[in-house]
N, C-alpha and C positions, 0 to 999 in steps of 0.2 A: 893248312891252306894259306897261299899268299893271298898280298894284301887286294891282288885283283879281283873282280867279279866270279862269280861262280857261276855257268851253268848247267842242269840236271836236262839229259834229254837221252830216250834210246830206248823208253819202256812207256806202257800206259802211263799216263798222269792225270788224276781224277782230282778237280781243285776243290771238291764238295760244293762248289756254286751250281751243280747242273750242267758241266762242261768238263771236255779231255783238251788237252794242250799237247805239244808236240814237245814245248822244253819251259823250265821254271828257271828266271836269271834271279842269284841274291848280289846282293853289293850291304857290307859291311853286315848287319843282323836283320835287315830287313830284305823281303821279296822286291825287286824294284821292273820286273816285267816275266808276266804269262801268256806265253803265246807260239808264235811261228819260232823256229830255229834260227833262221835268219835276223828276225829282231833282234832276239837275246845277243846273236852274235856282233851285231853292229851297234849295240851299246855302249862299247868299250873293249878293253882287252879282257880275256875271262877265262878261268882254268874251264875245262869242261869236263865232267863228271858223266861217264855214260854208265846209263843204269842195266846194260847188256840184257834189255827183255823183262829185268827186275820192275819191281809197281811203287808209282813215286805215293803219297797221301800226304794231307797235312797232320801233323805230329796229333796223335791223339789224347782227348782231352777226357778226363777220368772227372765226374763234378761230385765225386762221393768218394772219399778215402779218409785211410788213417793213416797215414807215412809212420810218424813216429811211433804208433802202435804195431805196425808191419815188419817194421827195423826190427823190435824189440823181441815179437813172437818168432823171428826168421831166427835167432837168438836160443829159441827154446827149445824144448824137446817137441817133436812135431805128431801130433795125435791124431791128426784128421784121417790116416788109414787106419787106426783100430778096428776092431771087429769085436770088441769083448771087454772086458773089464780086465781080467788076467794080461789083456794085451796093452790096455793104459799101463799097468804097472808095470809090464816088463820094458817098455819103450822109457818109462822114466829111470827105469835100473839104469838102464843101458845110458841113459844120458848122463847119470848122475855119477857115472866113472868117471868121466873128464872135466869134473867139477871139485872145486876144495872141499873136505870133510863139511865145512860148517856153510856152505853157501845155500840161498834156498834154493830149491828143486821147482823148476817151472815147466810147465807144456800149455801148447795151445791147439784148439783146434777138435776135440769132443764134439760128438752129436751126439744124444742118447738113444735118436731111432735108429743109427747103426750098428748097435753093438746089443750082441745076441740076450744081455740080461736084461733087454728092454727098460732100462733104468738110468738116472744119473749115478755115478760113481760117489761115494759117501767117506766121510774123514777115514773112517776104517777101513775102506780099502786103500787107500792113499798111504795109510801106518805101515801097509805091507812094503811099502817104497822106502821110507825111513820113519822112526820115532823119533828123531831126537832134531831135525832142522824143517821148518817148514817146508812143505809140499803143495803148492799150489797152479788149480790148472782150470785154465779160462776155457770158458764153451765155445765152443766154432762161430756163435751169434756176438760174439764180445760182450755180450750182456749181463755176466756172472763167474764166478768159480767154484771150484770146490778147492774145502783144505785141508786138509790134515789135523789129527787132534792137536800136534804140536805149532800149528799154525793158528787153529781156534784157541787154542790159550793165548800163544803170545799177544794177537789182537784184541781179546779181552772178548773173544765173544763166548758166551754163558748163558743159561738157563734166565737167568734174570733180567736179560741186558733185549728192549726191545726193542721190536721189530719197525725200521721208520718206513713213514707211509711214502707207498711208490717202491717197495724193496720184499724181498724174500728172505727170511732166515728157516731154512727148512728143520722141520723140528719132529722127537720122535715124541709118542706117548705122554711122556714125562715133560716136556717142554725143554727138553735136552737139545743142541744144536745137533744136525748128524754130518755137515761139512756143506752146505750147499748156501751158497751166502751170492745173492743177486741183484741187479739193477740198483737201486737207490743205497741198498744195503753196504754197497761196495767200498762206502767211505770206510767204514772199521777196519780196513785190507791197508791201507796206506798209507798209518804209521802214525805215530804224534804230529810230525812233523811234515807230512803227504800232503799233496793235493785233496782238497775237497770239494765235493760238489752238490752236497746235499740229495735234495728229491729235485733235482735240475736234471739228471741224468746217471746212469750207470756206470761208476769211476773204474774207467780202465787205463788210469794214468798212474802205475806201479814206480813205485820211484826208485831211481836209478842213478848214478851219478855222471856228470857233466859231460865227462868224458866218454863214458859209455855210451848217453842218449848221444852223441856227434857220431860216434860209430856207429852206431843203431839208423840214423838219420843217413847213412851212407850208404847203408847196406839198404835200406827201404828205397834208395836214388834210384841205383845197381838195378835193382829187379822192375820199379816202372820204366823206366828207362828201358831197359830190355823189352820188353813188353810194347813199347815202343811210345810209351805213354808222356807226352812233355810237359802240361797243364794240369794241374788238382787241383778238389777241393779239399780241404782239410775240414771235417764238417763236427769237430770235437777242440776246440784250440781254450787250452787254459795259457797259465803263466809258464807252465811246464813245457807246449808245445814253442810257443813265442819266442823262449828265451832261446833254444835251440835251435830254432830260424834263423833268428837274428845273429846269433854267434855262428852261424855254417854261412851266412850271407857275407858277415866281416871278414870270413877267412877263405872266402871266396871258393869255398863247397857246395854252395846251392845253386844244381844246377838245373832242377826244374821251378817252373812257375807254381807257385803256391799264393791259392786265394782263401784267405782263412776266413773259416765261422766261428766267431770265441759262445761260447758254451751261455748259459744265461744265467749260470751263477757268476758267469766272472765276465761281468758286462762292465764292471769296472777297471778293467783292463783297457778298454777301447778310451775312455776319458785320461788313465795314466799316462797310456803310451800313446794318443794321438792320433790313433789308429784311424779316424775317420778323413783326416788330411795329413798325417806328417811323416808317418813309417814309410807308406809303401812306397814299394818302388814299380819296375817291370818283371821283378822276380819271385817277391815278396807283398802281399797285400791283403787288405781286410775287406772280406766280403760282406758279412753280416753276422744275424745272432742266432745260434743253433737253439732248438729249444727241444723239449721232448712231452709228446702227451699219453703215449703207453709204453709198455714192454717190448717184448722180442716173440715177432712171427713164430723163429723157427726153436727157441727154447721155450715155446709155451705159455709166453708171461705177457702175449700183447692183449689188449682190454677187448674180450670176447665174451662179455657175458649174455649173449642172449640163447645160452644153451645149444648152443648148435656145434658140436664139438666137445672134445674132452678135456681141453685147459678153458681156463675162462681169463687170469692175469688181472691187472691192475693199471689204474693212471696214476702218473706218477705226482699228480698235484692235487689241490683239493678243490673242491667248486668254485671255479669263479678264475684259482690263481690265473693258472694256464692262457686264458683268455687277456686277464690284465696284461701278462706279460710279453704276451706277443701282441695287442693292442699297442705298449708303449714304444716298443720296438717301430713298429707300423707307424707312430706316430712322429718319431723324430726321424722317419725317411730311411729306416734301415731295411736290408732286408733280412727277412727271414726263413731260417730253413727247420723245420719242424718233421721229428718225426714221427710218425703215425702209421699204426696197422690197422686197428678195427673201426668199422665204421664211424661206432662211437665217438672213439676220439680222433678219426676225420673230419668228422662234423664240427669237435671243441673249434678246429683250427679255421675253418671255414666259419664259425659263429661271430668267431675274435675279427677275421680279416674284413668279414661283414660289417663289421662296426662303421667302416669309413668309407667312401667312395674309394671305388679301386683304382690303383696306383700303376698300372702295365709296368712303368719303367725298374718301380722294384723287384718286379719278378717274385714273389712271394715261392716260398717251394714246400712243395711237404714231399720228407727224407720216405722212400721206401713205397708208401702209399698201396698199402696191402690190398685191403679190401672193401675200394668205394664204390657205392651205390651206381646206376646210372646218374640220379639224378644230382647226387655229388660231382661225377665226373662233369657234366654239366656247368653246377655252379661252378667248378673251377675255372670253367671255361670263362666265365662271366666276370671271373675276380684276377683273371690274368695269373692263376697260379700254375708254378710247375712242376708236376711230379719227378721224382726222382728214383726210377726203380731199379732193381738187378738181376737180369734176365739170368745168370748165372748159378744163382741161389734157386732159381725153378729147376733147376735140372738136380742139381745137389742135392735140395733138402724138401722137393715138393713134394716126396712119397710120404717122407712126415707129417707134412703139412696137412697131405689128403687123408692120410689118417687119424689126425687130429680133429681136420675140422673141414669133414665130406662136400658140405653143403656149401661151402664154399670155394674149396682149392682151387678151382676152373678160374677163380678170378683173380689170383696169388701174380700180383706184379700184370696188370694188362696191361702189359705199351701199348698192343691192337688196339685195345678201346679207345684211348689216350689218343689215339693217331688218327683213329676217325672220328673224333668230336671234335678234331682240330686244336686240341693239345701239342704243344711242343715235343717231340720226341728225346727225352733224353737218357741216357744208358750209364751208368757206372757198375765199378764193382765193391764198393765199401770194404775193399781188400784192408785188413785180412781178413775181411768175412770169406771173401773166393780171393781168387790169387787176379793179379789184375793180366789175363790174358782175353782181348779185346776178341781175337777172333774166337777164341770159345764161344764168348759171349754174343757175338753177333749170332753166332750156329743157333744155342741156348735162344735167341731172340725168334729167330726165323723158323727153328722147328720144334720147339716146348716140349723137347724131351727130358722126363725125370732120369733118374740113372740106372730106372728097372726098365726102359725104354718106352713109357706111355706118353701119350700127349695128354698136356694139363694147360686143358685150353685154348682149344682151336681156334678159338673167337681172340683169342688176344696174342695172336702168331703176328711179327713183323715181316717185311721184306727186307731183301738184302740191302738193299739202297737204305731204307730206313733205317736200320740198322747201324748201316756204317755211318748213316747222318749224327744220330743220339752220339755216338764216341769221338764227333768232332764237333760240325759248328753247334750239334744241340748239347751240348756239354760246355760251350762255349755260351751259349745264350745265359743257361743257367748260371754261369759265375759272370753273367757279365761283363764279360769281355769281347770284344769286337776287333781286336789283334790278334786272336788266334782263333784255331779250327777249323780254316779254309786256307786255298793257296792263292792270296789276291795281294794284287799290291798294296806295300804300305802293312801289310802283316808282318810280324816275325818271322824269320824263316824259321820255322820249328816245323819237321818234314820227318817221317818215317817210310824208309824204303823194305818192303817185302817181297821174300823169296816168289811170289806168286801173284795174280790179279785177284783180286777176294769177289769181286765182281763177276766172274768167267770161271770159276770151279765151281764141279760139281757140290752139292752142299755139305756131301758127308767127308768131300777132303776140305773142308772152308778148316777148322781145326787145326788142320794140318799147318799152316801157311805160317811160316816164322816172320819174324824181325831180323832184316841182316843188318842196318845202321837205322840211327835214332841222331835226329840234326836238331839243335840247338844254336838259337843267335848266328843261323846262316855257318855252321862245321858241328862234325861229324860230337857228339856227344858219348856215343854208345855203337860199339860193333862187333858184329857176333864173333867175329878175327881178337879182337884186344880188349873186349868187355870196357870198364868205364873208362873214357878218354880226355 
């Protein structure tokens, strides 16, 4: 693009404020007029970009992800079509060809309700992959893995070696480990030398080196980008995520917006690096403090115990922590994003933020917010908190979920609810939990089909407006930002144009409807012609 104006006209253009425009004019990385054709035209000189019937949107905004963890598992051997246990292990054979003799063996992406042995995979089936070099493979929740005997040795996990609270080490009989090693547990996975995170959360920061995590980070651009996706939250950020920022920012590779949540073991990050005034920038920036108060919905391990269901899980902290530490957070003006599935520990987060008069401008959020009450969703109302769910994962993994735990699944992720107590609507895909395709996701919002084709949860169905609201400006609210998620002046021009109106198709082609370009800073970032640009 020359250094002239740009402007976009010849197709819908829906700016998410409640309004269609006729053409969007940018001048240098900002929107600088929405409106009539003729405006835009008499602003200045301007390339004109006709969108030939194509549908303009502003760049969609994702307020729950793992970039560097997406990189990393796009990387691996890809497990999410399994159907078997036989089928885990021949999918890692198969990867482990084009891999050196001694390198470890990794996949990502296991459910255990899809695959016919109704079970998680255990070190001895993973032996069938290789003896002799670790074999390690993350569950589709990010929440855990299994490993291999030659993987439980070399991390030193043994009969003797116990279980920390907030963590799983699955064990037979004998107090023998059988390969299933989760959430809190995850630190003994990551080396002498690895990231740690104690019972703060489930270490899914597998170390890798420098070089790698840059490519890794490129290839996780690549696919939101495509997706059409411009704005993140990154809602897991150690030293390990930071430093990989910061070095793609220097070298001028970062080309989505990234508002990070550093993790709350490593809050001492945000005092090192400055992160409350001195990092960020418009590309790069510190949201707040992720915290975590149970497990994982769809592995089974979120805090369910009042019997109603077949997992019951664990909180990751002990009485009282949980509360201190998003208290302190709360206290010095941060915000926080916490995740939570069962009541229970819905309630921790709402007890903690109760503590103080509510703050609106923080925006408090809880990650996921499985399964609250009425009268939780309520006080959220009151405390200015906002949920963060993934319509996406209802379609995936809610036949598990309703099989797990009946009495409940109808309420698994209610935007509906959310949307009529007057809750913010917001949508992500905490890819790689789902891959971050928005209009899946809006479909999965609007008609609450699992993947055996039942609705799960007709009361908590969005519309298609609402929908497409949560993947912009309510994706934007959440990270707080006020520069993106709509197409208004004075915004970024961060714009995704689609093969189709998502608005105006029938709902069962909404799925259908691609990404042809993805715009960043006012030009073309991504297109389906030359992929990253």
């Amino acid at each position: 693009m020359s250094s002239r104006g740009v402007v976009l006209t010849g197709g819908p253009i829906y700016t998410m404020n409640g309004s269609t425009v006729e053409a969007v004019r940018l001048d240098g990385d900002r929107i600088s007029l929405v409106g009539p054709l003729d405006s835009a035209m008499a602003s200045g000189a301007a390339e004109v970009v006709d969108l030939a019937g194509r549908c303009l949107l502003p760049g969609f905004v994702d307020a729950h992800t793992h970039p560097l963890m997406l990189g990393q598992c796009m990387t691996w051997a890809d497990l999410s079509t399994a159907s078997s246990i036989d089928e885990v292990v021949k999918i890692l054979r198969e990867h482990a060809v084009g891999l050196d003799r001694t390198s470890p063996i990794r996949g990502f992406g296991y459910d255990q309700h899809r695959l016919t042995d109704d079970r998680h995979p255990t070190a001895v089936d993973l032996d069938r992959v290789s003896e002799d070099v670790t074999v390690t493979i993350m569950h589709a929740s990010g929440h855990g893995y299994v490993v291999n005997s030659s993987g439980l040795d070399t991390a030193g996990i043994r009969a003797g070696v116990p279980t920390p609270t907030g963590g799983l080490i699955d064990r037979d009989e004998y107090g023998n480990p059988t390969g299933r090693v989760f959430d809190a547990a995850c630190d003994l996975l990551t080396g002498t030398d690895g990231t740690k995170v104690g019972n703060h959360g489930p270490n899914l920061h597998i170390p890798d080196t420098s070089e790698a995590l840059a490519a890794q980070l490129d290839i996780a651009q690549g696919s939101l980008l495509s997706a059409g996706v411009t704005s993140v939250g990154d809602c897991q950020v150690t030293d390990r995520e930071l430093s990989t920022y910061v070095d793609s920012r220097e070298a001028g590779r970062l080309r989505l917006r990234v508002t990070m949540y550093v993790l709350s073991s490593h809050v001492a990050l945000v005092e090192r690096h400055g992160l409350d005034s001195g990092l960020s920038d418009d590309h790069l920036g510190f949201g707040g403090i992720k915290h975590y108060a149970d497990g994982s919905l769809v592995s089974g391990t979120a805090y369910l115990p009042c019997g109603c269901g077949a997992t019951h899980g664990y909180l990751y902290h002990e009485d009282g922590e949980l509360e201190e530490l998003i208290d302190a957070s709360n206290a010095l003006g941060r915000q926080t994003a916490t995740h939570a599935q069962g009541p229970e520990a819905i309630q921790l987060v709402l007890d903690a933020l109760g503590r103080r008069e509510p703050r609106p401008g923080l925006r408090h959020r809880i990650e996921h917010c499985g399964f609250p009450t009425d009268d939780q969703i309520v006080e959220m109302r009151r405390l200015g908190v906002v949920p963060v769910p993934q319509p996406t994962q209802v379609h995936l993994y809610g036949e598990g979920v309703r099989r797990d735990h009946p009495e409940q699944a109808e309420r698994m992720y209610a935007s509906g609810l959310f949307a009529r107590e007057g809750l913010p609507v917001v949508l992500s895909s905490d890819t790689p939990v789902t891959r971050p395709d928005v209009m899946l996701a809006c479909w999965c919002a609007e008609t609450r089909l699992t993947a055996q084709g039942r609705v799960l949860g007709a009361e908590a169905k969005l519309t298609r407006l609402q929908a497409l609201e949560g993947y912009t400006r309510g994706g934007a609210h959440a990270l707080r930002r006020d520069d993106v998620g709509s197409i208004q002046v004075g915004n970024f021009a961060d714009l995704v144009v689609l093969t189709d109106d998502p608005l105006a198709v029938p709902v069962d082609t909404l799925p259908g409807i691609t990404v042809d370009e993805t715009w960043v800073d006012g030009r073309p970032a991504w297109s389906a012609a030359e992929g990253l640009i």
